[in-house]
N, C-alpha and C positions, 0 to 999 in steps of 0.2 A: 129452615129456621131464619127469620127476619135477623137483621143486622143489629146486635147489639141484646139481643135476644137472650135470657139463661131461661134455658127448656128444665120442666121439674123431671124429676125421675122416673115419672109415670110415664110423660109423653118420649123422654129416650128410648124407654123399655118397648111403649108400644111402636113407635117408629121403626125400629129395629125390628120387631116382630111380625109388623106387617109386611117387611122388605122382603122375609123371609119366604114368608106365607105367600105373596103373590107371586113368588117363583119357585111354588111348589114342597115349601117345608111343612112337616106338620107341628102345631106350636106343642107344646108338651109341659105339662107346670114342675114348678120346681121342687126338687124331692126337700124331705129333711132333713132340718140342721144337723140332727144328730143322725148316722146312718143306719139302716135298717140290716145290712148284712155285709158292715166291713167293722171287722173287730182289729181292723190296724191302725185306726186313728180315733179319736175323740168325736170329733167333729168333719162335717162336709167342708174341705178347706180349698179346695177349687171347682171350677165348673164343670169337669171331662169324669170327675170321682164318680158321682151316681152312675155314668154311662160305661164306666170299663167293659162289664161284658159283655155290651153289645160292640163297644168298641174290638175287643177278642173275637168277634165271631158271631155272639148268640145275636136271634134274631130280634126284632124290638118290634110291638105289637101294631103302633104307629109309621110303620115303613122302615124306608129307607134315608129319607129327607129329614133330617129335625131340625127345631132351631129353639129356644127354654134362656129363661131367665132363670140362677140359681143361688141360693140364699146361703153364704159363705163367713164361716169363721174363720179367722187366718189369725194363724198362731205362730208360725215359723221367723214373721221378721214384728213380733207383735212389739220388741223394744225398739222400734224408727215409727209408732205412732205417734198422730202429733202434728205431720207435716200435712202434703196438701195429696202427696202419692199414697199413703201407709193409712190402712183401716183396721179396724178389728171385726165388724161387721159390715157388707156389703152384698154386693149382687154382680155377680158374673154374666152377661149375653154371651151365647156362643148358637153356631149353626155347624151342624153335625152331616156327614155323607157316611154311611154306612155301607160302604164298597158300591154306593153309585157312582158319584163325580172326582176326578183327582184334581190335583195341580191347575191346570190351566182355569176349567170352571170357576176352581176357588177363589181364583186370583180374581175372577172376574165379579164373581160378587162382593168383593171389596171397594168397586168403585163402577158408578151410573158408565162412566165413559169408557171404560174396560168391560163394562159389558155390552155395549153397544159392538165396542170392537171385537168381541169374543161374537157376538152374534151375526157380524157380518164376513167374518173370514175365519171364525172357531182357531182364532187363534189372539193372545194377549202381546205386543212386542214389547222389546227388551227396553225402549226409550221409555216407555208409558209406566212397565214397573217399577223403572229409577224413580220415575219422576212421583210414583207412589209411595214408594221407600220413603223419597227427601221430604214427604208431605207428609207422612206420618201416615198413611192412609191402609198403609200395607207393614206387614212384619214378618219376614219373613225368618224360620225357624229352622237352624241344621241342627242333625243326631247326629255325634259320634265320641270320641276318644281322644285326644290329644296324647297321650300318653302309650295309647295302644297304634298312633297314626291312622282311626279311623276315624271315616270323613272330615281329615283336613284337608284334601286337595279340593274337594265340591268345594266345603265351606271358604278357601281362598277364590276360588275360579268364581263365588257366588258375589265374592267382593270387589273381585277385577270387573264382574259384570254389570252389577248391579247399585255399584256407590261411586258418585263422584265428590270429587275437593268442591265444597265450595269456597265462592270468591270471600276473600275475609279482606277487612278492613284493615285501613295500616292503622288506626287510633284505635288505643287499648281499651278491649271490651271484656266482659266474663261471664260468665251463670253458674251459679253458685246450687251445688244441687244437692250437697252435705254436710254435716255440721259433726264430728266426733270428739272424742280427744283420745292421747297415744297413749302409752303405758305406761307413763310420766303423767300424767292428766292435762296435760300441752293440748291448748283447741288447735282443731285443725279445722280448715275450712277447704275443704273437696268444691274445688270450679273445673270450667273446660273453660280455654282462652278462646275467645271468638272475635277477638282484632289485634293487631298490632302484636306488644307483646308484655310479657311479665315479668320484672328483673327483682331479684335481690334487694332489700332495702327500699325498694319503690312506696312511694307514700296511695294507699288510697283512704282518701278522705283526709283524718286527720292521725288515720296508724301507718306504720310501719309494716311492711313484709322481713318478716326476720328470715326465714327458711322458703325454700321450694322445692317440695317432697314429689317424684316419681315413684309411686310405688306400684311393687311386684309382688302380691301377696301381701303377708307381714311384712315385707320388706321393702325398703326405699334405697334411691341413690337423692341426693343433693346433688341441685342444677342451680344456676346463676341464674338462667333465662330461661323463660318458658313461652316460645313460638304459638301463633295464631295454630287451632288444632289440639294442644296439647290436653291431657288430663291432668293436673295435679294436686298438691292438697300443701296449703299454707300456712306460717305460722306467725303470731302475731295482731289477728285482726280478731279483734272481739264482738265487734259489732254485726256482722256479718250474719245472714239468716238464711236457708236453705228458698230458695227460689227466688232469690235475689239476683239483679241484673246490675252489674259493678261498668260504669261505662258508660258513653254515650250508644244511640240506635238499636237498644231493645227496651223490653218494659219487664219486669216484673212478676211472677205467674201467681196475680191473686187466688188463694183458695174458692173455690165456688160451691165446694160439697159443704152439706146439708149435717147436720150431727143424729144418726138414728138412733143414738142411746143417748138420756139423759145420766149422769151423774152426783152423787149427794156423799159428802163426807160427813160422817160419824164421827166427832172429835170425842178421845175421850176426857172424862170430867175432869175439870180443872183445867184444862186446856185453853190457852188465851187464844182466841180465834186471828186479834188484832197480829199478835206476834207473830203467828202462825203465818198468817198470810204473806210478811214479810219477809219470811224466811223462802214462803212458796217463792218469790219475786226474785229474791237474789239467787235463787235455785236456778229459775226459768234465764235468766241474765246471765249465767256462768257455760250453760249448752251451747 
């Protein structure tokens, strides 16, 4: 993709699918929205739903390789649409190994230069998956328990290995990546601090930080200061919009997705539209 480039969603889908396909997946289309023989959900709401059984065991008529573009209603966090992460309709790529390839391979088709490196010593190292991790390029996924202590020693041993600190700046920076409010209807603004740092009463812009929330679940401690690193969630700042970059040295995460459902409101009769609209606006200003 040329520099400066927004690819439509066709040529993502099929770049993706060719990736696949030249290293032996077979492409598979995408099942329906609504499922043909799961009576546990309404709708197909992620991409791996159509393939369970073959994922269990049964065998699938196209091999063992797949790789499917699949056509996804998501219901579960459908109150955070809206933003630039949260859809209600979309499409999931995934590439599937059906008790062919594990771990290592997979790691490798995540990126040209891990597989190059997988192809020349069938093996990926530990520098190159950080450096995918910190890239975004890789996600790596533990199963287990916290509560039962299963798999939290991998999943720690997987974070000593596989993440490092990065270098943070001393001049206060933020990214802003949620917008709520508490159960007082107090907005909260959900950042990670990524310079310097964040104190109590600090002005950004032309507001005040009244509070700085650590929370554990439902529950929070109040902190003075909040260290380059930190997750918190603040109070005070009204102005504030989910993929917002508070600070000097980043920018902003303009939305780039496309809307695949139009919308039309039915007012009913008598209805002042003008009103209406206003009321929409100071709605939209108070989230």
């Amino acid at each position: 993709m040329k520099e400066g480039k927004i690819m439509k969603a066709i040529e993502i889908r099929n770049k993706y699918l060719n990736f696949f396909k030249r290293h032996g997946h077979s492409v598979i289309p995408s099942a329906p929205l609504i499922p043909e023989n799961d009576p546990s959900v309404l709708f197909t709401t992620a991409g791996m739903q159509p393939l369970v059984p073959y994922l269990l065991g049964e065998k699938h008529p196209e091999g063992t390789r797949l790789t499917d573009f699949q056509k996804c209603v998501r219901t579960n966090d459908i109150n955070e649409v809206g933003d630039n992460r949260h859809l209600t309709y979309f499409e999931m790529l995934g590439n599937w190994s059906l008790g062919d390839y594990f771990k290592e391979e997979s790691v490798a088709m995540c990126y040209e230069e891990a597989l190059e490196q997988f192809l020349e010593s069938a093996n990926v190292d530990d520098a190159l998956m950080s450096r995918m991790i910190m890239e975004r390029k890789m996600f790596p996924v533990y199963f287990g328990s916290a509560l039962r202590m299963n798999g939290v020693e991998e999943l720690i041993n997987g974070i000593d290995t596989y993440v490092s600190c990065p270098d943070y700046g001393e001049e206060f920076s933020a990214k802003v990546y949620k917008i709520t409010r508490d159960d007082r209807g107090e907005r909260l603004t959900h950042l990670k601090v990524c310079g310097g740092s964040l104190k109590s009463k600090m002005l950004i812009g032309n507001e005040k930080v009244n509070q700085i929330r650590v929370y554990a679940g439902d529950k929070f401690t109040s902190i003075n200061e909040a260290v380059a690193g930190t997750v918190c969630a603040v109070t005070g700042l009204s102005e504030t919009k989910a993929g917002q970059f508070i600070g000097a040295g980043g920018e902003d995460n303009i939305p780039v997705l496309e809307p695949v459902l139009n919308y039309k409101l039915n007012l009913p009769a008598g209805t002042d539209p003008v009103a209406l609209l206003t009321s929409f606006i100071s709605l939209s200003l108070s989230l």
